[in-house]
C-alpha positions as CSV (number, residue, x, y, z in Angstrom):
1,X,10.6,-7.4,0.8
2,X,11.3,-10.7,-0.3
3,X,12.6,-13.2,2.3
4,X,16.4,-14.3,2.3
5,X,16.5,-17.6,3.6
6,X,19.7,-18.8,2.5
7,X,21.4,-16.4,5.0
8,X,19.5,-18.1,7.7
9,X,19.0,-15.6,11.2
10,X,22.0,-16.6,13.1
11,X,25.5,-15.2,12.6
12,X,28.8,-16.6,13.1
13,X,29.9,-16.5,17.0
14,X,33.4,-14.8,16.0
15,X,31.6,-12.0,14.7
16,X,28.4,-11.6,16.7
17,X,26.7,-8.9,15.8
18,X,29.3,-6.1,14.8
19,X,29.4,-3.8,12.0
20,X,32.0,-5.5,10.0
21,X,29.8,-9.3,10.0
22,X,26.6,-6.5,8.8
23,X,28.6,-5.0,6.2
24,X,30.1,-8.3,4.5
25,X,26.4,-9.4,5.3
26,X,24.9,-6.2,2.9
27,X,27.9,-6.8,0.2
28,X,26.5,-10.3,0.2
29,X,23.0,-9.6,-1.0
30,X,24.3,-7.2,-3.2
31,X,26.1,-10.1,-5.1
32,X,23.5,-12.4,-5.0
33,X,21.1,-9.6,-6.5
34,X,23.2,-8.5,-9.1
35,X,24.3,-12.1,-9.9
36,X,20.3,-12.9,-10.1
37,X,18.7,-9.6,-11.8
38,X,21.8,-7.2,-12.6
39,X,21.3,-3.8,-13.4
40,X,19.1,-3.5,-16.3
41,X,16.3,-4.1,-13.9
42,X,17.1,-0.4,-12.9
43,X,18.2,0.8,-16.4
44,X,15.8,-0.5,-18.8
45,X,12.6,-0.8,-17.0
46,X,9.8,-0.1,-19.9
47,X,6.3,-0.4,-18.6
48,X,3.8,-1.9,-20.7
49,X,0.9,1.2,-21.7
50,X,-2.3,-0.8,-21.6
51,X,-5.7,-0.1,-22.0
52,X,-5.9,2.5,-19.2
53,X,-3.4,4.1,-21.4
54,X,-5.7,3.8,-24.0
55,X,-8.6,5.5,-22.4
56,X,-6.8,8.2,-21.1
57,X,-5.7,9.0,-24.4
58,X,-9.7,8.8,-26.1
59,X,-10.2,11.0,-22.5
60,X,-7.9,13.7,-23.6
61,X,-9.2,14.0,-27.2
62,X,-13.1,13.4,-25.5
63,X,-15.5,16.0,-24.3
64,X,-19.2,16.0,-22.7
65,X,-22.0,17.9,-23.2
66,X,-20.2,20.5,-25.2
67,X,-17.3,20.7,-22.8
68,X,-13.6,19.6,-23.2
69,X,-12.5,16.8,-20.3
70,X,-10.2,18.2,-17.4
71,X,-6.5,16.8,-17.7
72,X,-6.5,14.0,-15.3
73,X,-3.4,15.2,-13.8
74,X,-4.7,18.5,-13.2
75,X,-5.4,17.6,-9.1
76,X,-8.2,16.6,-7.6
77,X,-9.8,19.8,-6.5
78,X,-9.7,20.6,-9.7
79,X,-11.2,17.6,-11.1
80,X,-13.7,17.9,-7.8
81,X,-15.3,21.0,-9.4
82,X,-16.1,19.7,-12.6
83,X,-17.4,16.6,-11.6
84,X,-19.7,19.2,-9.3
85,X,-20.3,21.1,-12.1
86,X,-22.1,17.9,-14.2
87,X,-25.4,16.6,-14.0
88,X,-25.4,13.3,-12.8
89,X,-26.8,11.7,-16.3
90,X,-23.2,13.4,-17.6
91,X,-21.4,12.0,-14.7
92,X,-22.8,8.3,-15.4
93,X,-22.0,9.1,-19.4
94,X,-18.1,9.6,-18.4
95,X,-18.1,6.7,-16.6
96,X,-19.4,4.5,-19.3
97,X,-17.4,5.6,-21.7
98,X,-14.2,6.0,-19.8
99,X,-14.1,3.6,-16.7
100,X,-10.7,3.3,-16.8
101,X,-10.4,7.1,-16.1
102,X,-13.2,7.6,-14.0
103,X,-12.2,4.6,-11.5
104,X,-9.4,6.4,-10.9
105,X,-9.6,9.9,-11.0
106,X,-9.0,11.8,-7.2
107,X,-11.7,13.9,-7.3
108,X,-14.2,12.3,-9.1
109,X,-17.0,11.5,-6.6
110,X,-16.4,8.5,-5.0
111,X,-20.0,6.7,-5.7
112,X,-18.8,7.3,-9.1
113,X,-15.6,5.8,-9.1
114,X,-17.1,2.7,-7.7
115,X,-19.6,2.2,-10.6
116,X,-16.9,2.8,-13.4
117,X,-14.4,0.4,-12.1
118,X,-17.0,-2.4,-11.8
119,X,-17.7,-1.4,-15.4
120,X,-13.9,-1.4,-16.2
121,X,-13.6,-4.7,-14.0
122,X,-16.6,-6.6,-16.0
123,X,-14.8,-5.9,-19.0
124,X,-11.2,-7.2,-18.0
125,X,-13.0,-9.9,-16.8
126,X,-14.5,-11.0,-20.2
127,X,-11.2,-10.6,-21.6
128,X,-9.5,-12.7,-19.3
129,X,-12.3,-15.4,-20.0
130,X,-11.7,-15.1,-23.7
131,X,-7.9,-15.9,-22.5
132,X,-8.4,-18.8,-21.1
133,X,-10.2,-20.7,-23.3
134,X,-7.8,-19.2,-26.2
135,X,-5.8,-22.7,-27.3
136,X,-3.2,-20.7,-28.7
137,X,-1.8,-19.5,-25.4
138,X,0.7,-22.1,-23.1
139,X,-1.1,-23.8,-20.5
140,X,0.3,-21.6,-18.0
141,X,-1.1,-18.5,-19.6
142,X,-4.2,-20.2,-19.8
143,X,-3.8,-20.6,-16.0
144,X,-3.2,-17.3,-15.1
145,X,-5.8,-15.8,-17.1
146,X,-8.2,-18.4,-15.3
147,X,-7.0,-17.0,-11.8
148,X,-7.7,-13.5,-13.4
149,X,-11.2,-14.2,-14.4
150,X,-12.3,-15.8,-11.0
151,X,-10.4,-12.6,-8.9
152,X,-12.4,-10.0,-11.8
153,X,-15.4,-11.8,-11.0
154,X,-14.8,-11.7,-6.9
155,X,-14.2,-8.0,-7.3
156,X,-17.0,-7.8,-8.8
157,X,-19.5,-8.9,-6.2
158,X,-22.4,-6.7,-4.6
159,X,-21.3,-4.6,-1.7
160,X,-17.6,-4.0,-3.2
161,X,-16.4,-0.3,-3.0
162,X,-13.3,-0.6,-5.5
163,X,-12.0,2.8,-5.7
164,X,-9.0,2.0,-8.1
165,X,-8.2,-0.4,-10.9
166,X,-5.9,-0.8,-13.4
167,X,-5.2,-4.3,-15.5
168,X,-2.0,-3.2,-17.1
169,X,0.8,-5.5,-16.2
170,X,0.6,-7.3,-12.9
171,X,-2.3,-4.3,-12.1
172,X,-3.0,-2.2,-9.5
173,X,-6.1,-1.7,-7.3
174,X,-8.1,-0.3,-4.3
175,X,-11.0,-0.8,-1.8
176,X,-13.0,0.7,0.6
177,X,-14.0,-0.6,3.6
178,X,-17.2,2.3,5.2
179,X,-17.9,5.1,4.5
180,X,-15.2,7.3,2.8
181,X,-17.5,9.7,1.6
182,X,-18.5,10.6,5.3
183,X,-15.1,9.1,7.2
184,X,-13.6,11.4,9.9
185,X,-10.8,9.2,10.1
186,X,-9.6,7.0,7.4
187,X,-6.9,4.6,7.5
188,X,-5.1,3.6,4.7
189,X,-3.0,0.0,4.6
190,X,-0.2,0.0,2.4
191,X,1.7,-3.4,1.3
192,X,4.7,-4.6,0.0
193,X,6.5,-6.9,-1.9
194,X,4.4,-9.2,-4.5
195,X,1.4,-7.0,-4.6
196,X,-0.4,-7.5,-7.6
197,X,-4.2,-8.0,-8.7
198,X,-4.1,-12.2,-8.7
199,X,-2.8,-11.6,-4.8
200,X,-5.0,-8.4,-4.1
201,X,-7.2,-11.0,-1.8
202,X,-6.9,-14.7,-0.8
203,X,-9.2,-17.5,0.4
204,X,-5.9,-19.0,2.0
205,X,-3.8,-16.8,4.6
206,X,-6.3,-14.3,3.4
207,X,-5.2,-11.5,6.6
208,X,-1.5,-11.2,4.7
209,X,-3.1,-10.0,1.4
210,X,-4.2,-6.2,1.5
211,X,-7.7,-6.7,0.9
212,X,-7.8,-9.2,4.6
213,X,-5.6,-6.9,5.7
214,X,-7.7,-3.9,5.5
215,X,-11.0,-5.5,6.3
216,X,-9.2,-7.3,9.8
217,X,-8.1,-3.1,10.4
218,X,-11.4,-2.1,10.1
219,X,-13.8,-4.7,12.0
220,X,-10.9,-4.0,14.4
221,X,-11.4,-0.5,14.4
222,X,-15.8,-1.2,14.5
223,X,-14.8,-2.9,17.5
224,X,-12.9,-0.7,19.2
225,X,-15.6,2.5,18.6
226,X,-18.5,1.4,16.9
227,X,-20.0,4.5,16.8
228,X,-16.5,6.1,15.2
229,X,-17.1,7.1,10.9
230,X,-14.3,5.2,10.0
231,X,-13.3,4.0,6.9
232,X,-9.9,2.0,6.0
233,X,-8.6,1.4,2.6
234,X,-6.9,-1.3,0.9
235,X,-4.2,0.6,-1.1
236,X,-2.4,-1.7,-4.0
237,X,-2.6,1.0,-6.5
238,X,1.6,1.4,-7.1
239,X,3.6,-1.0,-9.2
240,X,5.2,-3.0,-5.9
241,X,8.4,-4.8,-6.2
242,X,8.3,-8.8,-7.7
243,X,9.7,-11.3,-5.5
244,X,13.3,-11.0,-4.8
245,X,15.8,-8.9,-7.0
246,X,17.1,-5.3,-7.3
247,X,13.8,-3.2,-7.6
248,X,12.5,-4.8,-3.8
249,X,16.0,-3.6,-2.8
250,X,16.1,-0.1,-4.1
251,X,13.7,3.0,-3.9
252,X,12.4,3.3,-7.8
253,X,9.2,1.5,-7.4
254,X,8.6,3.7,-3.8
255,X,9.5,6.8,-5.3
256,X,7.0,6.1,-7.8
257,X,4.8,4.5,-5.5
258,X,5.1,7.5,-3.0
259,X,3.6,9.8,-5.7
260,X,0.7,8.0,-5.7
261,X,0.2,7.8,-2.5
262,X,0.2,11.5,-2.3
263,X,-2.1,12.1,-5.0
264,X,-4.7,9.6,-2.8
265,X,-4.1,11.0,0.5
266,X,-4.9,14.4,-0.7
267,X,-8.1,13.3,-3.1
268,X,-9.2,11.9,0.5
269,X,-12.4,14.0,2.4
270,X,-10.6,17.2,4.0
271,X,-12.4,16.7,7.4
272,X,-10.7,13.6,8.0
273,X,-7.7,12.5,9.8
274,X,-6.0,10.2,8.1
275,X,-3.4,7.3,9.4
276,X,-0.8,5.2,7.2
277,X,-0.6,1.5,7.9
278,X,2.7,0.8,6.2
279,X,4.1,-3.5,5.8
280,X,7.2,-4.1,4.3
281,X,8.3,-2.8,1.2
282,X,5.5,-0.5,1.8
283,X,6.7,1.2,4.4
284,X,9.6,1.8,2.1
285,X,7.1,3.9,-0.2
286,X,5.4,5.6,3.0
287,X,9.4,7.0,4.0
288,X,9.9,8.2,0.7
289,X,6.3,9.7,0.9
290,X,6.7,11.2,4.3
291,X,8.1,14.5,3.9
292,X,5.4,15.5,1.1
293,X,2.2,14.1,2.7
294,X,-0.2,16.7,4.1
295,X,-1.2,17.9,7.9
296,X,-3.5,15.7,7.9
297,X,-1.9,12.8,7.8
298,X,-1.1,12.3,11.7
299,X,0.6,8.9,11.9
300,X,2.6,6.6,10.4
301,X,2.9,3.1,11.5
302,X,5.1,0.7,10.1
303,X,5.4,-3.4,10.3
304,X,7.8,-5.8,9.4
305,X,10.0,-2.9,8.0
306,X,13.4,-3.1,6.2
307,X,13.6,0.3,6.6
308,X,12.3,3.7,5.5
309,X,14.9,5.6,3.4
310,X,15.8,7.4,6.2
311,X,18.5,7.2,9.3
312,X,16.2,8.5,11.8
313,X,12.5,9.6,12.3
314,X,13.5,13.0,11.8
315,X,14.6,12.8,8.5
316,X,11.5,11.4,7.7
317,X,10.8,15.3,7.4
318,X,7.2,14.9,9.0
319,X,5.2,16.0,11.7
320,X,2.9,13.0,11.9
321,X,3.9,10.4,14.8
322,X,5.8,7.7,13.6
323,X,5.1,4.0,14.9
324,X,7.6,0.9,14.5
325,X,6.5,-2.9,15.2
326,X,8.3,-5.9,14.4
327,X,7.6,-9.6,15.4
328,X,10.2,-11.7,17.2
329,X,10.1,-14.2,14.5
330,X,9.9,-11.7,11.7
331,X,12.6,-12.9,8.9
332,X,13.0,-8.9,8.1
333,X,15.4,-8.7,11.0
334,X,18.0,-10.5,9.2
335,X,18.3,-8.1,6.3
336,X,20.8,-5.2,6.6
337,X,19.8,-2.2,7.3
338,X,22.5,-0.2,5.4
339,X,22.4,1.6,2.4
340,X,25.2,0.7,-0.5
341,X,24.6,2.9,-3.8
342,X,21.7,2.6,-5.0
343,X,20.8,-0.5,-2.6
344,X,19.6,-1.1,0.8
345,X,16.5,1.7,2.7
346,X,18.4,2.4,5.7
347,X,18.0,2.2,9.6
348,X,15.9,0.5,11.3
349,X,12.5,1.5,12.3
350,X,12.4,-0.4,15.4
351,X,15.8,0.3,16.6
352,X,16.7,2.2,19.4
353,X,18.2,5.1,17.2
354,X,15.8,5.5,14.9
355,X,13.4,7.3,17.2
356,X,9.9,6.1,16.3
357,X,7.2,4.7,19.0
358,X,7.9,1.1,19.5
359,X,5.0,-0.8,19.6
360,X,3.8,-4.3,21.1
361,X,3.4,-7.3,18.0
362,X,3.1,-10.1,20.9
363,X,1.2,-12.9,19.3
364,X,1.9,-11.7,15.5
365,X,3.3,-14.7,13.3
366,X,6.0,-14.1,11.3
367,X,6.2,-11.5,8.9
368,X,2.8,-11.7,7.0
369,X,1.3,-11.6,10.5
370,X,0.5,-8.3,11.8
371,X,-2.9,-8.2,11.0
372,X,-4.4,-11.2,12.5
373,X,-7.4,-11.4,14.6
374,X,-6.2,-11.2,18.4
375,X,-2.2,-9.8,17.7
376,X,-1.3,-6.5,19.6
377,X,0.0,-5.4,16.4
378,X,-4.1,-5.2,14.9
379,X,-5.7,-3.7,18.3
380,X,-2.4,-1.3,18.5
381,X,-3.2,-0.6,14.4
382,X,-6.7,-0.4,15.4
383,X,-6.3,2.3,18.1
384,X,-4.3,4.5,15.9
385,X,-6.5,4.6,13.4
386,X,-9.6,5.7,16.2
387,X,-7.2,7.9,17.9
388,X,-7.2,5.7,21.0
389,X,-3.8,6.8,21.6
390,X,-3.0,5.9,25.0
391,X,-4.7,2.3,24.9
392,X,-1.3,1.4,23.1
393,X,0.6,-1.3,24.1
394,X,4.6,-0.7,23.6
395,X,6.8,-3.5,23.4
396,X,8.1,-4.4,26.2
397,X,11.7,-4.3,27.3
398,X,12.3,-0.4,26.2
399,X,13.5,2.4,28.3
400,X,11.0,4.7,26.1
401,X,7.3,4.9,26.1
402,X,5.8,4.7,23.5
403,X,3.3,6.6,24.6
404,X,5.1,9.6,25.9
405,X,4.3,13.3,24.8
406,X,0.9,12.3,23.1
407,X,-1.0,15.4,22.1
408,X,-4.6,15.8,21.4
409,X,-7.6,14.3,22.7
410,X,-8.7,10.9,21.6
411,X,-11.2,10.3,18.7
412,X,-14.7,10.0,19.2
């Protein structure tokens, strides 16, 4: 979420910290949000179609070598088998002609996937260039479509494993870090609030966007067991919230953002154990996601949580473990955790009722921190996503281990 600084992180002395000063606290930022945004931010919320709108479209009405295209909602062991069923000059045909679709279709191979979206990036990329130099735009959207161009062409370079993109709107992708083709354990970081494709990576404060973010997971993970086939994914493929206002305080983007999330966790490889590494409003969208998610998902850690649509870690409806971290100086602790209507995502994660495994963010910063170089929060992140269970650190101060009742052995 957005933060709130005009409420500051102390409360008045004659009300301390009792449910009455939390309450007129919640009522508060229910003003100010309605005063700033108001409701048609829930009501009339039209998305704009696009060009991957487009393509699906010319998909539907396409064919290949004789055959009729797979509905691209059909799931991806469906969509598996007829990409198996395809020659590979067939394969490379489809992604030509729809890289848009391909990029993102669970179940399309995932070598594929990565050649059509570097396809579908060149070609946002030449028409973001084409934008900027276009003199009939403002200045401003001259600017943007320059920052556009230069993160299209960064994308773009050797090596990169995007697995999803999308230009429409503020746009949506995804990368690989490793091996996902052959991971037995894949780990998939999950951001918040002001995720879009001009913040999908940063030269500056580059480990609180969720391209540094995934890559600091996974050389942490490298480090931990370098022999381990490991891979960690970047995941800004939902429509996140946009700075401060009603959607980053309700559960219509996560709702729509957990049904995304489900369709990627079960396109991922069926040997592999997969772990969610959930910050901010994104562990909203990993709540909401919870209850659906399959076996093999075995944990879920969140950071820097305003909650998770839930009271407790057992309404989360899962059986994966559920982790909780939050830094001291973490601005997210001043938000209320309550729920009024439509607004607010509930208890908690880190407090004593909620019932997740409490873990150590010593050295973190703030609440883009967590996955810095050298913070428990990373190596904790890091040993979760190995399996490395007991090398935890909980935080400290908490009559419950964190550690307690672990099943399983470790990764290998």
């Amino acid at each position: 979420m957005s933060s709130f600084p005009e409420l500051g992180s102390s409360t008045p002395s004659w009300l301390g910290d009792s449910p009455a000063w939390r309450t007129v606290l919640a009522l508060a930022v229910v003003f100010v949000l309605l005063a700033t945004t108001g409701w048609t931010a829930i009501r009339n919320h039209q998305p704009d179609p696009g060009p991957r709108q487009a393509a699906l479209t010319a998909w539907l009405h396409g064919s290949v070598d004789g055959r009729e295209l797979p509905d691209p909602e059909s799931g991806s062991a469906k969509l598996a088998r007829f990409f198996h069923s395809l020659a590979p000059a067939d394969q490379d045909r489809l992604a030509q002609r729809y890289p848009l679709v391909v990029g993102n279709l669970g179940g399309a191979p995932v070598e594929l996937r990565y050649r059509a979206n570097r396809i579908a990036i060149g070609e946002a990329r030449r028409t973001a260039e084409e934008r900027m130099n276009d003199h009939r735009l403002t200045p401003e959207g001259r600017q943007q479509a320059g920052r556009l161009m230069h993160r299209f062409a960064s994308m773009q370079a050797k090596g990169r494993q995007i697995l999803a993109f999308d230009p429409t709107g503020a746009g949506r992708a995804a990368e690989v870090f490793g091996d996902l083709a052959r991971a037995r354990q894949v780990s998939v970081v999950v951001p918040g609030v002001d995720t879009n494709l001009a913040n999908f990576e940063r030269t500056d404060r580059k480990n609180s966007a969720p391209v540094g973010m995934a890559r600091s997971l996974y050389n942490a993970e490298r480090a931990e067991q370098p022999m381990a086939r490991t891979a960690v994914i970047a995941w800004a493929d939902y429509t996140a919230p946009a700075g401060l206002g009603v959607d980053a305080a309700i559960g219509r983007l996560a709702e729509d953002g957990a049904v995304r999330l489900q369709r990627l966790v079960g396109s991922l490889p069926a040997a592999s154990r997969v772990s969610l590494f959930c910050h901010s409003y994104g562990s909203v969208v990993c709540g909401v996601a919870a209850r659906t998610l399959p076996a093999k998902v075995t944990d879920i850690a969140v950071s820097g949580s305003p909650g998770m649509r839930a009271e407790n870690a057992a309404g989360l409806g899962t059986k994966a473990r559920v982790w909780a971290t939050r830094d001291a100086d973490d601005w997210i602790q001043d938000v209320p955790n309550l729920e009024f209507g439509e607004l607010g995502h509930g208890a908690d994660p880190v407090s004593r009722g909620f019932g997740a495994r409490v873990l150590s963010a010593d050295r973190a910063i703030g609440h883009t921190g967590y996955y810095e170089p050298g913070t428990d929060s990373l190596e904790n992140f890091a040993e979760i996503g190995v399996g490395a269970l007991h090398s935890v650190t909980c935080a400290p101060g908490l009559a419950t281990d964190c550690k307690a009742d672990i099943r399983g052995p470790e990764a290998v």
